[in-house]
N, CA, C and O atoms as a DFTB+ gen file, in Angstrom:
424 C
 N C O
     1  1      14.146     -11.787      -0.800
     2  2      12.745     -11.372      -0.786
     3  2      12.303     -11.152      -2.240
     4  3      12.945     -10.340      -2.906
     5  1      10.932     -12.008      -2.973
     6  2      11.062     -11.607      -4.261
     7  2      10.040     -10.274      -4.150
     8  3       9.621      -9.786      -3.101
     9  1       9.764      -9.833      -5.477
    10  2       9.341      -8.624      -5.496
    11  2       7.588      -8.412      -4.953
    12  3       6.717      -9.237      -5.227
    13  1       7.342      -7.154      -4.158
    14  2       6.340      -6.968      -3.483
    15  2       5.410      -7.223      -4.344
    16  3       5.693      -6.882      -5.492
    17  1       3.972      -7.907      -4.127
    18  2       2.696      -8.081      -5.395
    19  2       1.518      -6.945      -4.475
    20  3       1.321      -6.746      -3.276
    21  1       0.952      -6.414      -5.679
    22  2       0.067      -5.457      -5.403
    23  2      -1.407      -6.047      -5.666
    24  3      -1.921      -6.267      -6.763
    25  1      -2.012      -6.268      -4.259
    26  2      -3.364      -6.314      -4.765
    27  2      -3.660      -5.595      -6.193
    28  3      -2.954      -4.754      -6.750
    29  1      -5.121      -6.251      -6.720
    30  2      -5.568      -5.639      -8.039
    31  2      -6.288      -4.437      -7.038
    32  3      -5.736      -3.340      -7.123
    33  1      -7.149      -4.502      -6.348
    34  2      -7.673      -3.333      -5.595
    35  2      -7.080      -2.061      -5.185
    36  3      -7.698      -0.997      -5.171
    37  1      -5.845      -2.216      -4.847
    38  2      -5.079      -1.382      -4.176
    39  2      -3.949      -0.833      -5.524
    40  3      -3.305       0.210      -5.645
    41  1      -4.050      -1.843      -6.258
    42  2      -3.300      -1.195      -7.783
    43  2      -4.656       0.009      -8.379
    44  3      -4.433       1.204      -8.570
    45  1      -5.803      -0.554      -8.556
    46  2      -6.550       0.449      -9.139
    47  2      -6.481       1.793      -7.963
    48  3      -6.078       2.898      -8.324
    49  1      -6.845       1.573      -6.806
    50  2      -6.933       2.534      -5.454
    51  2      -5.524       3.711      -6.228
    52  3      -5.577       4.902      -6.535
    53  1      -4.711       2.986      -6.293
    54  2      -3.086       4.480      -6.686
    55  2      -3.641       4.837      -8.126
    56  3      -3.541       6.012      -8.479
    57  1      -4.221       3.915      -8.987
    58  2      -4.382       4.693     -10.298
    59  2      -5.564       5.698     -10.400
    60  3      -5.684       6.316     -11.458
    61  1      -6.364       5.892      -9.484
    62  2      -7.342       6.799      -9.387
    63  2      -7.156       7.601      -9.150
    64  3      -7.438       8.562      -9.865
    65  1      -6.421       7.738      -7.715
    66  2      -5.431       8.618      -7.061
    67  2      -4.460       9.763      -8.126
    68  3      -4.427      10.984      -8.278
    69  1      -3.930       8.885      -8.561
    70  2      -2.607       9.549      -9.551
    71  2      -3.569      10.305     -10.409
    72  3      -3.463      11.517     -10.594
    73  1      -4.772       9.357     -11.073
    74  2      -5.410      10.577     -12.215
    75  2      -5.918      12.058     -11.172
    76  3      -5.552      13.182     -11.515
    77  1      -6.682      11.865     -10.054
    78  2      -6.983      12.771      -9.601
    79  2      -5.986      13.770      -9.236
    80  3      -6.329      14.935      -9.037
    81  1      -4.631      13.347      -9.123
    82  2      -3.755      14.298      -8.632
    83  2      -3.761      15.074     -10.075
    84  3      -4.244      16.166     -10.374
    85  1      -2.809      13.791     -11.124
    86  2      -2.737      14.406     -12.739
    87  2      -3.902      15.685     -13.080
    88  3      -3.313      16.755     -13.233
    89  1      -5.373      15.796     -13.227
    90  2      -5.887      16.293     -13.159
    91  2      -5.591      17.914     -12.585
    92  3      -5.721      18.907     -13.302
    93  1      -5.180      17.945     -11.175
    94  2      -4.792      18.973     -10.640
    95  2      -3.462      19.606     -11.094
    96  3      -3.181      20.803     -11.144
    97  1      -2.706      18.538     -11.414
    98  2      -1.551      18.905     -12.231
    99  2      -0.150      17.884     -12.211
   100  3       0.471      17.468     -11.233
   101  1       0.076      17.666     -13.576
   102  2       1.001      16.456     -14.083
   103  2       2.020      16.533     -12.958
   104  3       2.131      15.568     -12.202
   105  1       2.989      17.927     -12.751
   106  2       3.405      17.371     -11.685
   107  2       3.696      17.573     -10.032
   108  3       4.767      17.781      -9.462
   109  1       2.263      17.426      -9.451
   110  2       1.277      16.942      -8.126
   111  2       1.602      15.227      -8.760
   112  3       2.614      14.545      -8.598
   113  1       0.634      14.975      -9.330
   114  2       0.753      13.418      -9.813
   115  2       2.286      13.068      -9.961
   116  3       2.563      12.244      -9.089
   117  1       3.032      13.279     -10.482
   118  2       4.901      12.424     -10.636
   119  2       5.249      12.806      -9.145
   120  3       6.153      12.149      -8.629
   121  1       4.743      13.626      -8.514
   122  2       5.423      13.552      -6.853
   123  2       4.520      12.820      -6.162
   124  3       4.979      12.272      -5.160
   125  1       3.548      12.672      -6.360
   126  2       2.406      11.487      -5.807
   127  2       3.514      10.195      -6.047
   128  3       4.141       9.700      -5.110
   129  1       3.640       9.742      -7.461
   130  2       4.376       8.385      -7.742
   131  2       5.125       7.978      -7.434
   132  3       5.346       6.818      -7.087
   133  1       5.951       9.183      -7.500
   134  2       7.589       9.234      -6.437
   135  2       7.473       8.572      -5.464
   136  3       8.086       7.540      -5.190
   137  1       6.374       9.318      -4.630
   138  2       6.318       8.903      -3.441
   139  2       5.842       7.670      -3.088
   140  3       6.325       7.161      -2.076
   141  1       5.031       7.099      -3.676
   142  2       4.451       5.817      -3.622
   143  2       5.286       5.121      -4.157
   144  3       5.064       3.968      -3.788
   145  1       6.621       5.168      -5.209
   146  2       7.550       4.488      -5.655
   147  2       8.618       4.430      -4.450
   148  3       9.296       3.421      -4.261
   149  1       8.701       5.377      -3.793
   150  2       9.566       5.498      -2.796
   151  2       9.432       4.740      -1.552
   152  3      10.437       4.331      -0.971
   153  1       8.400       4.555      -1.165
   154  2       7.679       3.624      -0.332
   155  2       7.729       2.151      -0.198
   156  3       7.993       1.385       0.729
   157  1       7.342       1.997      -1.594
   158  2       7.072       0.702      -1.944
   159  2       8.618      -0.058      -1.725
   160  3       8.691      -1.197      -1.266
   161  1       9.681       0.642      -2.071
   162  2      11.238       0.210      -2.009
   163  2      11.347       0.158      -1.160
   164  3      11.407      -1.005      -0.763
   165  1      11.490       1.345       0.028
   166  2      11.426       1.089       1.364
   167  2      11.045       0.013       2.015
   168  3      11.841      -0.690       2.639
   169  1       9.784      -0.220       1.932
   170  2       9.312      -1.673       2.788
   171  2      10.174      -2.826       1.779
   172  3      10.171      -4.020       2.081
   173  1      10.557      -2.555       1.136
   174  2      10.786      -4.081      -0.025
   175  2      12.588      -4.612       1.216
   176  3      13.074      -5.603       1.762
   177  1      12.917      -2.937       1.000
   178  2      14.203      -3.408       1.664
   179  2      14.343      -3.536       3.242
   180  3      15.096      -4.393       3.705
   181  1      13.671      -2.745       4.010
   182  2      13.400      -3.221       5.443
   183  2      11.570      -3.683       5.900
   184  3      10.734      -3.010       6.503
   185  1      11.490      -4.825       5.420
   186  2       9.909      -4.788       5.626
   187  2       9.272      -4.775       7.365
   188  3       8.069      -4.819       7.623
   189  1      10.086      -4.725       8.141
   190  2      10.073      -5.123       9.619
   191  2       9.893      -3.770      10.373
   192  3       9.429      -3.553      11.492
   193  1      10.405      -2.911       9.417
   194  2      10.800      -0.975       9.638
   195  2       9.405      -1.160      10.841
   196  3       9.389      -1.529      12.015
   197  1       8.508      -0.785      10.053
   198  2       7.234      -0.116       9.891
   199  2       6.504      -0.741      10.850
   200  3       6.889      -1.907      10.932
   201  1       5.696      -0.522      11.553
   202  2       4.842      -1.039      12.730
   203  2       3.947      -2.071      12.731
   204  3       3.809      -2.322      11.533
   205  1       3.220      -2.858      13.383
   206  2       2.113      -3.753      12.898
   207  2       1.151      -2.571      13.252
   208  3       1.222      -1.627      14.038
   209  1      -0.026      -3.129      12.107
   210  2      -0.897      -1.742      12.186
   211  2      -2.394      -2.864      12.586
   212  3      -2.930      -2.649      13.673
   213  1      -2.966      -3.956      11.721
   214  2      -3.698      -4.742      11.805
   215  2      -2.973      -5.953      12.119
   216  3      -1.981      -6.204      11.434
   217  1      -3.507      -7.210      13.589
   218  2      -3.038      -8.328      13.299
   219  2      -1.741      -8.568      12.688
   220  3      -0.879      -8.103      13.435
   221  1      -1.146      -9.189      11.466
   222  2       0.101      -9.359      11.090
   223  2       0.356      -7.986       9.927
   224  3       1.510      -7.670       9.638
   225  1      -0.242      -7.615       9.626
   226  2      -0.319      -6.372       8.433
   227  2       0.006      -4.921       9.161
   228  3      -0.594      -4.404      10.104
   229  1       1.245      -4.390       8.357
   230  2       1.951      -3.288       8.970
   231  2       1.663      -1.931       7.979
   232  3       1.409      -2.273       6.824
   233  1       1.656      -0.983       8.123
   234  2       1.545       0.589       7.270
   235  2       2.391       0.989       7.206
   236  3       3.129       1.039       8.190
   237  1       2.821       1.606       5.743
   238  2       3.839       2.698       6.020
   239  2       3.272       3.953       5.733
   240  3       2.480       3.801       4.803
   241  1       3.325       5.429       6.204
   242  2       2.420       6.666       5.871
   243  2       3.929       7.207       5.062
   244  3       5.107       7.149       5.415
   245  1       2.926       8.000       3.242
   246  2       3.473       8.747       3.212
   247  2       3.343       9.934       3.680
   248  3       2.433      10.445       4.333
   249  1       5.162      10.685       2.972
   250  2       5.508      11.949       3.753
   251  2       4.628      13.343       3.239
   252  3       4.221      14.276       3.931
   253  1       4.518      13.154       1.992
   254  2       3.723      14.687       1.442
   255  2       2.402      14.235       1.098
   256  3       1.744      15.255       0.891
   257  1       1.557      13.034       0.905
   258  2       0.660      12.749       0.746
   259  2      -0.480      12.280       1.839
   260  3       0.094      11.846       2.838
   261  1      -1.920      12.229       1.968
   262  2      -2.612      11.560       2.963
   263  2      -2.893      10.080       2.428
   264  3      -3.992       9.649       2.078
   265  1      -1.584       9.333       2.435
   266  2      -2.317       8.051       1.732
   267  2      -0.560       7.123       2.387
   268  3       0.633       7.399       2.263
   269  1      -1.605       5.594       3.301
   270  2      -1.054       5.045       3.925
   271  2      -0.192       3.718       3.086
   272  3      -0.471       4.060       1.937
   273  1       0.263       3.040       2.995
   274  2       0.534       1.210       2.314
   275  2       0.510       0.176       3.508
   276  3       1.360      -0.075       4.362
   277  1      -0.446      -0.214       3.335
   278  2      -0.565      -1.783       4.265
   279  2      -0.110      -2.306       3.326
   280  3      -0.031      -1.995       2.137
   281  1       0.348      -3.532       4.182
   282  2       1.197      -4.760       4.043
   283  2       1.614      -5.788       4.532
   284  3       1.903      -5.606       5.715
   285  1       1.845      -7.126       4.083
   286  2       2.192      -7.701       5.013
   287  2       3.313      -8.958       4.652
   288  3       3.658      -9.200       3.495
   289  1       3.652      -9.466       5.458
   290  2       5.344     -10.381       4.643
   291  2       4.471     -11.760       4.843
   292  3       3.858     -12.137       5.841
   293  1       4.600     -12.294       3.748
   294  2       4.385     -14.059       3.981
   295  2       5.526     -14.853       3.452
   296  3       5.770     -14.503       2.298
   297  1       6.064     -15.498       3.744
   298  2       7.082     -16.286       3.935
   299  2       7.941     -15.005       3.413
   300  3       8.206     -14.018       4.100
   301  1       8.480     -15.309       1.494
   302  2       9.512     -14.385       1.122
   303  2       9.019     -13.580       0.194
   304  3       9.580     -13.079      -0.780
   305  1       7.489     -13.457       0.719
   306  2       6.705     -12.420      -0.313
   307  2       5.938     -11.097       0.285
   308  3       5.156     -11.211       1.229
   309  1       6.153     -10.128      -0.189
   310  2       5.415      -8.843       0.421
   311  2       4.111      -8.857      -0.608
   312  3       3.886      -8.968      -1.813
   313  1       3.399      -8.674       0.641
   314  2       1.719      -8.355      -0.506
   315  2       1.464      -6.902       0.317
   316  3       1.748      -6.525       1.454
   317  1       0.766      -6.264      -0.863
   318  2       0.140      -4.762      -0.558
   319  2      -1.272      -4.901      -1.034
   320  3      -1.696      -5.006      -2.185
   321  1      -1.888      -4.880       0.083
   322  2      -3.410      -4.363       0.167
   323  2      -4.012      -3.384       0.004
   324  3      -5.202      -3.368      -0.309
   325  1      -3.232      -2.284       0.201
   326  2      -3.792      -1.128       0.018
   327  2      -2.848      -0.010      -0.318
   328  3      -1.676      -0.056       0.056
   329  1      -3.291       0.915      -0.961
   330  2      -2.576       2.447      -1.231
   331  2      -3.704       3.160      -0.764
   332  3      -4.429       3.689      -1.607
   333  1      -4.005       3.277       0.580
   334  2      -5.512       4.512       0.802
   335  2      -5.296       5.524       1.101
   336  3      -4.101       5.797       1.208
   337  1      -6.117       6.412       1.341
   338  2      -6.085       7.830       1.630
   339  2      -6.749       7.318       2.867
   340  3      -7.678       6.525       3.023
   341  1      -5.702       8.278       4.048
   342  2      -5.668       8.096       4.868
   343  2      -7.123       9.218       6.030
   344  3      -7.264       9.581       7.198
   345  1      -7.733       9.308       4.930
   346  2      -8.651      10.601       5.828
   347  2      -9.794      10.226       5.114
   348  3     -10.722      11.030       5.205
   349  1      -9.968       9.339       4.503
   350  2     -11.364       8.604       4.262
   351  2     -11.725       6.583       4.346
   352  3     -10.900       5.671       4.402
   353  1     -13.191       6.517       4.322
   354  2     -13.528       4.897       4.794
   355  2     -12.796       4.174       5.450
   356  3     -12.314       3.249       4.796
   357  1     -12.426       4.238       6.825
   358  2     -11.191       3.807       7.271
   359  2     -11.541       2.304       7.690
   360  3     -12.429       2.208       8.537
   361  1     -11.085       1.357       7.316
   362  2     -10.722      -0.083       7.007
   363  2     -11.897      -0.604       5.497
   364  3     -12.555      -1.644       5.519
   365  1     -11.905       0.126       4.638
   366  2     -12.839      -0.458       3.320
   367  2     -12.047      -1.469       2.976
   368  3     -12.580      -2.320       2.264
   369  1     -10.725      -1.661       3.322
   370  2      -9.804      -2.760       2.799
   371  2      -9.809      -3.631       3.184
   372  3      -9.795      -4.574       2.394
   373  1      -9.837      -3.931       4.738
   374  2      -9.860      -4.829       5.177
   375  2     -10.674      -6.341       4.332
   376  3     -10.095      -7.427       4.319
   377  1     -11.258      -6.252       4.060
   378  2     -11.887      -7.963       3.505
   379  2     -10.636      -8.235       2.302
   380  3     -10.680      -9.423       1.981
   381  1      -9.655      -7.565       1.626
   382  2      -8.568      -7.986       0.981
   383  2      -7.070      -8.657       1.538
   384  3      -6.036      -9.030       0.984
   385  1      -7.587      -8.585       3.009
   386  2      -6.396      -9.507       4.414
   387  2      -6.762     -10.598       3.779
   388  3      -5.859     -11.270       3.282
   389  1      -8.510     -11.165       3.595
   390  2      -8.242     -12.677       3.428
   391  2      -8.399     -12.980       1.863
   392  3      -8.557     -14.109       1.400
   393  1      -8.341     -11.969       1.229
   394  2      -7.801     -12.695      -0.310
   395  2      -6.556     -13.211      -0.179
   396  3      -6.580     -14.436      -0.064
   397  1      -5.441     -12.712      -0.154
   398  2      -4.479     -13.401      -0.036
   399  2      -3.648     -13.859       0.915
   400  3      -2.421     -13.895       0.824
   401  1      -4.619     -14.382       2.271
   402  2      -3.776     -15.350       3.408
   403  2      -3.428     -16.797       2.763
   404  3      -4.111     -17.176       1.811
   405  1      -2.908     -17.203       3.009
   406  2      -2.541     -18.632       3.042
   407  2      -3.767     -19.410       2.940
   408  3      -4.461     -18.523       2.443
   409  1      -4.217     -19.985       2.998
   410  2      -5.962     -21.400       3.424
   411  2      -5.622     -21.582       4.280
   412  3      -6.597     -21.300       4.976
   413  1      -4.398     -22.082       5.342
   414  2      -4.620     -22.215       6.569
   415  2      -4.481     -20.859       7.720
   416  3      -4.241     -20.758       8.923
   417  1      -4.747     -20.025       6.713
   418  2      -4.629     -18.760       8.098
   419  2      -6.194     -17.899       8.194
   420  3      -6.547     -16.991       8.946
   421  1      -7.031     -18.725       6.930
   422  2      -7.962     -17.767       7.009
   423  2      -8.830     -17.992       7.587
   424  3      -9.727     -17.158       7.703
């Protein structure tokens, strides 16, 4: 499996995040990262774990945070759509499923 690619959307979505935690305090933010670092490995090494949440795209929730990771496996590649907070705009992501489908899936 090569390594998971992060939407640009969902890369800025955690860096906002992290400042807002940072803000509250440097380290709130390094256990935010942790955790989203922790995650991200997780699915890398069992990507099947985690449930289908949309169509072919599965979530994993973190444990101390309100913020979910969609995802989804295409051939031997994991793409991440999202890092959201799980208690606000619920599907704003969605139109980033068909940035990176295949052309014949979209």
């Amino acid at each position: 499996m090569d390594k998971p690619v992060i939407h640009d959307d969902a890369r800025a979505e955690y860096i906002e995040s992290y400042v807002w935690y940072h803000e509250r305090g440097p380290h709130i933010a390094e256990a935010f990262e942790r955790e989203v670092e922790h995650a991200i490995a997780a699915l890398y090494e069992f990507p099947d774990r985690w449930p289908v949440y949309i169509g072919k795209w599965r979530r994993i929730l973190l444990r101390r945070f309100p913020f979910g990771i969609v995802y989804g496996v295409m051939g031997n590649q994991i793409v991440i759509v999202a890092i959201m907070h799980t208690k606000r705009k619920p599907g704003y992501w969605k139109d980033r499923m068909f940035d990176v489908l295949p052309e014949g899936n979209k």
